[in-house]
VEXDREN-2710 file (C-alpha; in Angstrom, 1 decimal):
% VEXDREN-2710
k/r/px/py/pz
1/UNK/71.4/47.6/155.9
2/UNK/71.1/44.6/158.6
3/UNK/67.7/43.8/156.5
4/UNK/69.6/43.6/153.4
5/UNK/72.8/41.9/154.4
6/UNK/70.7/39.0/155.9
7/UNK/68.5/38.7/152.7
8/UNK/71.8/38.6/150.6
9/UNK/72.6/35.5/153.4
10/UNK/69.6/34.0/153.2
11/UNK/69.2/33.9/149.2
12/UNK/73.0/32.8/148.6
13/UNK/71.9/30.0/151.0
14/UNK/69.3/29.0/149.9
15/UNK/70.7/28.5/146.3
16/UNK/73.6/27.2/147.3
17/UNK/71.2/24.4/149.4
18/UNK/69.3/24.0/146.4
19/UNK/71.9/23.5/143.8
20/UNK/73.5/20.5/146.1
21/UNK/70.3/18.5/146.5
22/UNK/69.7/19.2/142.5
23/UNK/73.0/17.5/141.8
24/UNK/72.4/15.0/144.2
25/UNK/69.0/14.1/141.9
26/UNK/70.7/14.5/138.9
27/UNK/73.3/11.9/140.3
28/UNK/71.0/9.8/141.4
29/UNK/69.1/10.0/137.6
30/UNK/72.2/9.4/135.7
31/UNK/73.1/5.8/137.4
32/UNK/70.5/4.6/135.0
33/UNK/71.5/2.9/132.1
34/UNK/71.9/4.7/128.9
35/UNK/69.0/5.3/126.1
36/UNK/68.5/7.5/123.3
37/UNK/65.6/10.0/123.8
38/UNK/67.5/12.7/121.8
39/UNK/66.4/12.0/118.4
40/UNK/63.4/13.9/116.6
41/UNK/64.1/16.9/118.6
42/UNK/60.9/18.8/116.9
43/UNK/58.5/16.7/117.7
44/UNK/59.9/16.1/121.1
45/UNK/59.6/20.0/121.6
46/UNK/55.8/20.0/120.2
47/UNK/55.1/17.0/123.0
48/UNK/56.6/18.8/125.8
49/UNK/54.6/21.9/124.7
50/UNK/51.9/20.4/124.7
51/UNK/51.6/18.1/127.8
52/UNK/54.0/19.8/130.1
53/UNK/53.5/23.8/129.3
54/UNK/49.7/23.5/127.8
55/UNK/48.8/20.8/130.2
56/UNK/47.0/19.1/127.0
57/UNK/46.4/15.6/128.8
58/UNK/44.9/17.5/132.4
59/UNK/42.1/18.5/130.7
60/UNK/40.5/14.7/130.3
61/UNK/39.1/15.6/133.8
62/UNK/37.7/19.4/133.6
63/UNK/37.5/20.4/137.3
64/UNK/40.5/19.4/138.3
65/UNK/42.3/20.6/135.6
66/UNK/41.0/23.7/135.4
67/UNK/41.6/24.1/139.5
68/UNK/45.5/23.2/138.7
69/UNK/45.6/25.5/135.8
70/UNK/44.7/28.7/138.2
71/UNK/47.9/26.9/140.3
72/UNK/50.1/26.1/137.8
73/UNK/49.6/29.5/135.9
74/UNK/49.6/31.7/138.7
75/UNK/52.4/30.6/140.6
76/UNK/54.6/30.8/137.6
77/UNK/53.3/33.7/136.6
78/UNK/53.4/35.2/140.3
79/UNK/57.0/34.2/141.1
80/UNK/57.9/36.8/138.1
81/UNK/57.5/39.0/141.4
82/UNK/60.2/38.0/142.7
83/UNK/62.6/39.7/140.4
84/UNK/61.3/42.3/142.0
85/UNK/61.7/41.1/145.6
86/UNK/64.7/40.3/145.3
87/UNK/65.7/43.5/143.9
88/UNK/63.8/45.4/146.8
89/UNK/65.6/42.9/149.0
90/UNK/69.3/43.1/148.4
91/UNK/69.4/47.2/147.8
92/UNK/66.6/48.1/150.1
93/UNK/64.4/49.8/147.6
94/UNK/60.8/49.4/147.6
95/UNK/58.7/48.3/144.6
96/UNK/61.5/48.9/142.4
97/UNK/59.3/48.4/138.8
98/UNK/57.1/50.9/140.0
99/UNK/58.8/53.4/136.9
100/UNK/56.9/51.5/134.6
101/UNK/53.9/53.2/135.2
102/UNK/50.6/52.2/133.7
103/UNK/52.0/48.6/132.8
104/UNK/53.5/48.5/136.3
105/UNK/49.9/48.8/137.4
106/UNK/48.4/46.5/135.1
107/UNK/51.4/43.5/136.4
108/UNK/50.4/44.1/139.8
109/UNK/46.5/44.0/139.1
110/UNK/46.9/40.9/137.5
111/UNK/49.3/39.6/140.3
112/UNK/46.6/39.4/142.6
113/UNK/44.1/38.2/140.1
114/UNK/46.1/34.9/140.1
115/UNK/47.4/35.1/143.7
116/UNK/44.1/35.0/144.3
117/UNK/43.2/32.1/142.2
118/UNK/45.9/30.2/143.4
119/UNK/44.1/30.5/146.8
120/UNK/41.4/29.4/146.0
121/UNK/42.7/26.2/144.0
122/UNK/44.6/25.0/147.0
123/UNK/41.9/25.7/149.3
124/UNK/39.5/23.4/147.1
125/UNK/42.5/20.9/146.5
126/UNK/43.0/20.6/150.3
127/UNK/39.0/19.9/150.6
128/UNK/38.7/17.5/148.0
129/UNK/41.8/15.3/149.5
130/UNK/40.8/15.9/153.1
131/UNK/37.5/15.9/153.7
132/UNK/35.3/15.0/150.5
133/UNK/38.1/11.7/150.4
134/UNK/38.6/11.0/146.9
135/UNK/39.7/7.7/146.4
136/UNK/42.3/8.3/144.4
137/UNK/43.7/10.5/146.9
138/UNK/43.2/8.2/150.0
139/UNK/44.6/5.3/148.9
140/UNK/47.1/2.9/151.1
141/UNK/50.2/3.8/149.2
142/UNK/49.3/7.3/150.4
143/UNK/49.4/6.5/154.0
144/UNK/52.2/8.8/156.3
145/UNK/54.5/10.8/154.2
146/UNK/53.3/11.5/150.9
147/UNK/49.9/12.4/152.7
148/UNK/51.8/14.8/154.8
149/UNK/53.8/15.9/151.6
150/UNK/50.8/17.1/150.1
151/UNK/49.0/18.8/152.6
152/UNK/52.3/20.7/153.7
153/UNK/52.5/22.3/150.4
154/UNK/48.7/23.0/149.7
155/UNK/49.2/24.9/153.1
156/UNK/52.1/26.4/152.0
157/UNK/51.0/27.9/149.2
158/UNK/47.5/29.1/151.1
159/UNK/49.9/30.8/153.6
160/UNK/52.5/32.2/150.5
161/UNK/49.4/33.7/148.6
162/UNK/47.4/35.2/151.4
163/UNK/50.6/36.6/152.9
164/UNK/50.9/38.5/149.5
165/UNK/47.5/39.7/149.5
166/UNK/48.6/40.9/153.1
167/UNK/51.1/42.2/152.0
168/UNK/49.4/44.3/148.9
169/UNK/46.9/45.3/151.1
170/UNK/49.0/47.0/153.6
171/UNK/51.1/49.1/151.4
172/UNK/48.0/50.1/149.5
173/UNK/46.9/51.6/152.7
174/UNK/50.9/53.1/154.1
175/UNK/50.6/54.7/150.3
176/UNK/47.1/56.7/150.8
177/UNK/48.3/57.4/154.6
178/UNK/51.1/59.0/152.8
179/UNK/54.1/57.2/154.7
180/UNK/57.6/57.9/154.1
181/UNK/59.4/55.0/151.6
182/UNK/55.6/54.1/150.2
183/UNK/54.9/56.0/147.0
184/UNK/51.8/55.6/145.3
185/UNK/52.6/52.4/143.2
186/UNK/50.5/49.8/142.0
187/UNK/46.8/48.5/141.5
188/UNK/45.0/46.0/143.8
189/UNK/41.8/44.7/142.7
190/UNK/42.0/41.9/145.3
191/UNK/43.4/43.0/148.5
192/UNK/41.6/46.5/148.6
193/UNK/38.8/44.1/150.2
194/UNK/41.8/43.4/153.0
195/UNK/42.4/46.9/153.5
196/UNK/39.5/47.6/156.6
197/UNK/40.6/44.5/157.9
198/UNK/44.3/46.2/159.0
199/UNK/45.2/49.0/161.8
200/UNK/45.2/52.8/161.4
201/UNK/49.0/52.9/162.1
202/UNK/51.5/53.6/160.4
203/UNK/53.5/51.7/162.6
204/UNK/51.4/48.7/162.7
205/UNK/51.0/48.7/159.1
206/UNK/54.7/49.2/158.1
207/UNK/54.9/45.7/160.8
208/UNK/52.5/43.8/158.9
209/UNK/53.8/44.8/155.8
210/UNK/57.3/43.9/156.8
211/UNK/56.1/40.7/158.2
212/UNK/54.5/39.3/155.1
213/UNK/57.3/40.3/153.3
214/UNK/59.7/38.2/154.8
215/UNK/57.0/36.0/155.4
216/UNK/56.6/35.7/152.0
217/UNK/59.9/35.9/150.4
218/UNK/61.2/32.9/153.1
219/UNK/58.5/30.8/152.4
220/UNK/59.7/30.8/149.0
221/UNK/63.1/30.3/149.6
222/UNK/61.7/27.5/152.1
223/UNK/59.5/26.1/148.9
224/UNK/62.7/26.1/146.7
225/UNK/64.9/23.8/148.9
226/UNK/61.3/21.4/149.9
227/UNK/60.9/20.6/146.1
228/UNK/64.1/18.0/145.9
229/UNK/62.2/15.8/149.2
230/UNK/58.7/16.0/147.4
231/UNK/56.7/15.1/144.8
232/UNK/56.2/18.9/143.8
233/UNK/59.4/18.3/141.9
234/UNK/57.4/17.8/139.0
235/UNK/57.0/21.5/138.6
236/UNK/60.4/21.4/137.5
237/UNK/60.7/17.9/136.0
238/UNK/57.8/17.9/133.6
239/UNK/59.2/19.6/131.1
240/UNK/62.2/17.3/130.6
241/UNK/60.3/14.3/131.3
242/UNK/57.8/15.0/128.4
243/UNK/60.4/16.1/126.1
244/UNK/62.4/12.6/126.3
245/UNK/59.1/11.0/126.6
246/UNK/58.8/7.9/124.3
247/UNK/57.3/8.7/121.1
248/UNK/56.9/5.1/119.7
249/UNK/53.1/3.4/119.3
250/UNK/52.4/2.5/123.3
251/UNK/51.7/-0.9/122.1
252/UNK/55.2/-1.4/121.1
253/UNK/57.7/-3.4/123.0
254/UNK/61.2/-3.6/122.6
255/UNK/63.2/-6.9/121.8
256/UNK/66.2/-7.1/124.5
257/UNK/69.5/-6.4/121.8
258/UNK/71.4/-9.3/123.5
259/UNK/68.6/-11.6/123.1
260/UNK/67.9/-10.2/119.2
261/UNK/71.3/-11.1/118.6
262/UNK/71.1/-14.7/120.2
263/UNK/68.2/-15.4/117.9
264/UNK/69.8/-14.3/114.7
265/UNK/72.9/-16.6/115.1
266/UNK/70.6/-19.4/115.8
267/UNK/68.6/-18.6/112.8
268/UNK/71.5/-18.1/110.6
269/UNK/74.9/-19.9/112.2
270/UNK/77.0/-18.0/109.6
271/UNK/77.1/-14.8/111.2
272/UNK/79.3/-13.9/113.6
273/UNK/78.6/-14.4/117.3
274/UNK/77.3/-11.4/119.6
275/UNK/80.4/-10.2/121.8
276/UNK/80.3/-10.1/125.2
277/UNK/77.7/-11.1/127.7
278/UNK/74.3/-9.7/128.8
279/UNK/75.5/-8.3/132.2
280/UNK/71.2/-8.9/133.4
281/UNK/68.3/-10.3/131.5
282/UNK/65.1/-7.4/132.7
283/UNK/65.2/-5.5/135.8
284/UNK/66.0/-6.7/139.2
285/UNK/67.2/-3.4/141.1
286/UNK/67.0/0.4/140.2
287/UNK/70.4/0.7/139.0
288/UNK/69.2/-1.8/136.1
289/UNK/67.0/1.0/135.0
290/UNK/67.2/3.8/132.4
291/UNK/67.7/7.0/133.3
292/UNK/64.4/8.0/131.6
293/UNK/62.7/5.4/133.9
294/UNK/64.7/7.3/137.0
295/UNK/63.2/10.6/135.7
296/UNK/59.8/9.2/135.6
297/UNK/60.1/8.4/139.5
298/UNK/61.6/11.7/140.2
299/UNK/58.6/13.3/137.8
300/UNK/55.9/11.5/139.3
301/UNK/53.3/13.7/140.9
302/UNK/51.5/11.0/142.7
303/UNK/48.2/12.0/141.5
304/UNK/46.7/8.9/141.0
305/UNK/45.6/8.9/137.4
306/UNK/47.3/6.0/136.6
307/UNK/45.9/3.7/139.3
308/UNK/42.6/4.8/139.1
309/UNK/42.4/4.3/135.2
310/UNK/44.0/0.7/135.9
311/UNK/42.0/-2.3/135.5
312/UNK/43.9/-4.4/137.5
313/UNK/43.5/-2.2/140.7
314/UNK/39.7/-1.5/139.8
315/UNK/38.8/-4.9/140.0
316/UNK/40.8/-5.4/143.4
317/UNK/44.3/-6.5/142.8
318/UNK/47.8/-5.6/144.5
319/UNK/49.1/-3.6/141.5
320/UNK/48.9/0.0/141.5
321/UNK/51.0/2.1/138.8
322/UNK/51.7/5.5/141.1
323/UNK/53.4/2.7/143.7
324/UNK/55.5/1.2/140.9
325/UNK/56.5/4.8/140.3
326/UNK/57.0/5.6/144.1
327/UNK/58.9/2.6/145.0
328/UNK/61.4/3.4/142.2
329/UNK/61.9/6.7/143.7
330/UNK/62.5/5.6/147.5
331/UNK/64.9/2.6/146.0
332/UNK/67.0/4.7/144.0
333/UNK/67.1/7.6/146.7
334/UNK/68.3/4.6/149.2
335/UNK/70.8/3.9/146.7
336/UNK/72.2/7.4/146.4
337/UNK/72.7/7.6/150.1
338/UNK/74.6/4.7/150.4
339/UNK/76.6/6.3/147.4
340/UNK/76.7/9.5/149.5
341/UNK/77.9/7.0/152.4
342/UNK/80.4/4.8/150.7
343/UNK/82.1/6.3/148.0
344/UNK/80.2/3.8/146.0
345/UNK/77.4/1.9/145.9
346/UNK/77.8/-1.3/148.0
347/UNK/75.4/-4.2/148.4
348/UNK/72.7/-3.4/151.2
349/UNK/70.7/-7.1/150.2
350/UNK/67.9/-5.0/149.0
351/UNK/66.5/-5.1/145.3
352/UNK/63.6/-3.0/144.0
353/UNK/62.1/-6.8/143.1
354/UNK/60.8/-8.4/146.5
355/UNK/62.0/-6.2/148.7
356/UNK/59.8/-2.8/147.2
357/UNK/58.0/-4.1/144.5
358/UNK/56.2/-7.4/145.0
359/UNK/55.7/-10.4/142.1
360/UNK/52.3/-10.5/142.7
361/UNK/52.1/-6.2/141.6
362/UNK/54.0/-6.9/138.5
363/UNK/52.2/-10.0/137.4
364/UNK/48.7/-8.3/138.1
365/UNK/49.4/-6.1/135.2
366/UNK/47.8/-6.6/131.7
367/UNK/49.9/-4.1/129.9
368/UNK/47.1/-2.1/128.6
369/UNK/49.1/0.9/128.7
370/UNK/46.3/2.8/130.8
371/UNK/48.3/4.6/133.4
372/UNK/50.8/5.5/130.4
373/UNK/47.8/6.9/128.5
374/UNK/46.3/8.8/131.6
375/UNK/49.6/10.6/133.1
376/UNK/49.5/14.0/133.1
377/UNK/53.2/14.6/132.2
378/UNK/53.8/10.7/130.4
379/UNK/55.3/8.6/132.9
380/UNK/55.6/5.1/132.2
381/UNK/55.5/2.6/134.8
382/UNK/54.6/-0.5/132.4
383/UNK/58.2/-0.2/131.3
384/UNK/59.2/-0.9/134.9
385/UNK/56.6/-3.6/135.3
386/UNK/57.9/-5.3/132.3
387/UNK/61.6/-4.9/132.9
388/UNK/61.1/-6.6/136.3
389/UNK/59.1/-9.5/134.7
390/UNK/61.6/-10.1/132.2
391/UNK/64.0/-10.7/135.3
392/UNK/61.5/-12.9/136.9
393/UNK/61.6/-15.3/133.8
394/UNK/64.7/-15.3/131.6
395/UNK/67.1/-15.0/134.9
396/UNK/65.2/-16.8/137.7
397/UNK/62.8/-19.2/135.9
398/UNK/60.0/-17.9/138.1
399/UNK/56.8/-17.1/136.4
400/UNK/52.8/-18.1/137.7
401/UNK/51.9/-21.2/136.4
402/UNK/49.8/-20.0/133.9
403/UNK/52.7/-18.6/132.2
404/UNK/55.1/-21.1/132.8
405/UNK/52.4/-23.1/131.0
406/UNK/52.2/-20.8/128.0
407/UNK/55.7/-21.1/127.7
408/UNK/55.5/-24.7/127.1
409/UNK/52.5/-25.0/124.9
410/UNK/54.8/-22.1/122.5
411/UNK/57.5/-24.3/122.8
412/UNK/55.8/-27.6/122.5
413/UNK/52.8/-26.6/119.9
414/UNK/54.0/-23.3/118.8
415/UNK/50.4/-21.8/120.2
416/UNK/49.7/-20.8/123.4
417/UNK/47.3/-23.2/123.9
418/UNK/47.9/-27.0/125.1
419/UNK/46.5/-28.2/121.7
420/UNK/48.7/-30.0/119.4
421/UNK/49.4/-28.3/115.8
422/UNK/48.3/-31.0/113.7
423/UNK/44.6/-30.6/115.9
424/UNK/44.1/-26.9/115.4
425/UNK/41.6/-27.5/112.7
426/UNK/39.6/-29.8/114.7
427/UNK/37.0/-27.6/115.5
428/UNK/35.6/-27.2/111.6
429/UNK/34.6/-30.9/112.2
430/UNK/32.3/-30.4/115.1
END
């Protein structure tokens, strides 16, 4: 009963725990400014099939992919356990499916077929990032937490998975010792190999078992409240990310609606001028942001895709998409606890301009669309990149010199170039 009553504490906590940093995220996403992305719901639900459930864009790197698919797949497919568990857990029962029969043999068999494949992904993941140092994994943005982050929960789930093989493996064997609460439940392709491995006791085994129960079931509730801090939030946030994704052309920009309307009235002085004010021209801070762009930081699984597919950081410059992405996320975080301090958010002197993201990242970029075209679950850090130069120009006047000069030769010659109009044809005569 003391077993049971402290599960029951332990699982209302951690949900309760859970819940409040959720809402604090959701918060946090919703002091972006508004945007439709509820339009064309079908296709919206074919993209977020198809990225974020069949993990369509993963596969344009094989290995990888296929090593995240035994991850992806078998935890999901794993943590259908828990029902169980939980069940087991709060009325002290043991392997309460086992009724099922046949089918409840054929769940468990494959349980450890993808527990144990799982296993195996991370321990490959945890090799490639530590020791065979892939690039995209050990660059500077990396450094200190998110390094940590990642290594935490590869270890985690090593730990999680083998403590379930563990576990299997030692009520297989308190079932063909024939000990009291174990029926004969269950098929174990995987951890009859762990089996030798364990005591003769019944005593010891019913203590391992217990162990890597609780073990196990903590671990998860540990894993549950981890995900708000870390970039393993995406296991959650894919889904919605893809399915508001944008589904225009990538090429496509957007005209500013304040600015569209400033034109207009200049090209046609009897209509009506636009009422009220722009409050900001582009992107200085976070909070002038969409709330996509917010869920994008929160979705972003720091894998590096888009920075290693970007031409400006292959041939050596600043910029590097994933930080765009991960400075977003720290700035509007920081902004939610001074919410969380305040009442309301008050001026710390920070912007995500300058202070997190610097001029010479954002004018790096050639908005080739690259990192959009490479994320796994369709971030978009070029809208970010483009936002915050928009800020640069039509509210500071601060561009490189090489735009500033494009500016003038469009206002001046109507070409980008420094050439006159009535010259342009000069070239036929040479």
């Amino acid at each position: 009963m003391i077993g049971q009553i402290l599960f029951g504490v332990l699982l209302i906590a951690s949900l309760i725990l859970f819940f409040i940093n959720a809402k604090k995220i959701y918060r946090n996403i919703k002091l972006g400014k508004s945007v439709n992305r509820f339009d064309r719901p079908s296709e919206r639900l074919k993209t977020m099939l198809l990225v974020a459930f069949g993990q369509k864009k993963m596969f344009k790197r094989p290995i990888p992919a296929l090593l995240h698919l035994f991850v992806y797949v078998g935890f999901c497919i794993i943590n259908i356990e828990m029902l169980e568990i939980v069940i087991d857990g709060l009325f002290g029962t043991h392997r309460v499916f086992s009724f099922m029969g046949g089918f409840y043999n054929f769940l468990i068999y494959a349980f450890e077929l993808l527990a144990f494949s799982v296993l195996l992904g991370c321990v490959i993941f945890f090799i490639r990032r530590n020791f065979l140092k892939l690039k995209r994994l050990n660059q500077s943005e990396l450094n200190n937490w998110p390094k940590t982050d990642a290594n935490l929960i590869l270890t985690a789930e090593i730990l999680l998975m083998a403590a379930f093989l563990f576990m299997n493996a030692a009520d297989q064997k308190l079932q063909a010792l024939g000990a009291e609460h174990y029926h004969i439940a269950g098929a174990f392709p995987v951890s009859s190999y762990l089996v030798n491995l364990l005591p003769d006791e019944v005593s010891s085994l019913i203590l391992i078992e217990r162990f890597c129960w609780w073990f196990h079931i903590i671990g998860v509730f540990a894993f549950l409240n981890y995900l708000p801090i870390s970039k393993h939030l995406h296991i959650l946030l894919a889904f919605p990310n893809t399915y508001f994704t944008r589904l225009e052309p990538k090429g496509k920009f957007d005209n500013m609606p304040s600015v569209t309307e400033e034109v207009k009235v200049m090209l046609d002085p009897s209509l009506p001028p636009p009422i009220g004010e722009a409050s900001r021209f582009g992107v200085k801070d976070a909070l002038d942001l969409t709330w996509k762009n917010l869920l994008d930081a929160y979705t972003c699984t720091e894998c590096g895709r888009c920075t290693s597919s970007c031409p400006a950081n292959i041939t050596g410059k600043l910029l590097s998409p994933r930080k765009i992405m991960m400075d977003t996320r720290d700035r509007i975080e920081e902004i939610g606890k001074n919410i969380d301090k305040n009442g309301s958010f008050q001026d710390d002197g920070k912007a995500l301009l300058d202070n997190y993201i610097t001029r010479e990242e954002i004018w790096a970029c050639t908005s080739c669309n690259a990192c959009v075209e490479q994320c796994p679950v369709n971030i978009n850090p070029l809208e970010i990149i483009m936002g915050l130069r928009q800020y640069a120009v039509m509210e500071e006047s601060q561009a490189p010199s090489s735009v500033n000069n494009m500016f003038s030769n469009l206002e001046n010659n109507g070409a980008p170039w420094k050439y006159s109009q009535a010259d342009r044809a000069n070239w036929t005569n040479q």
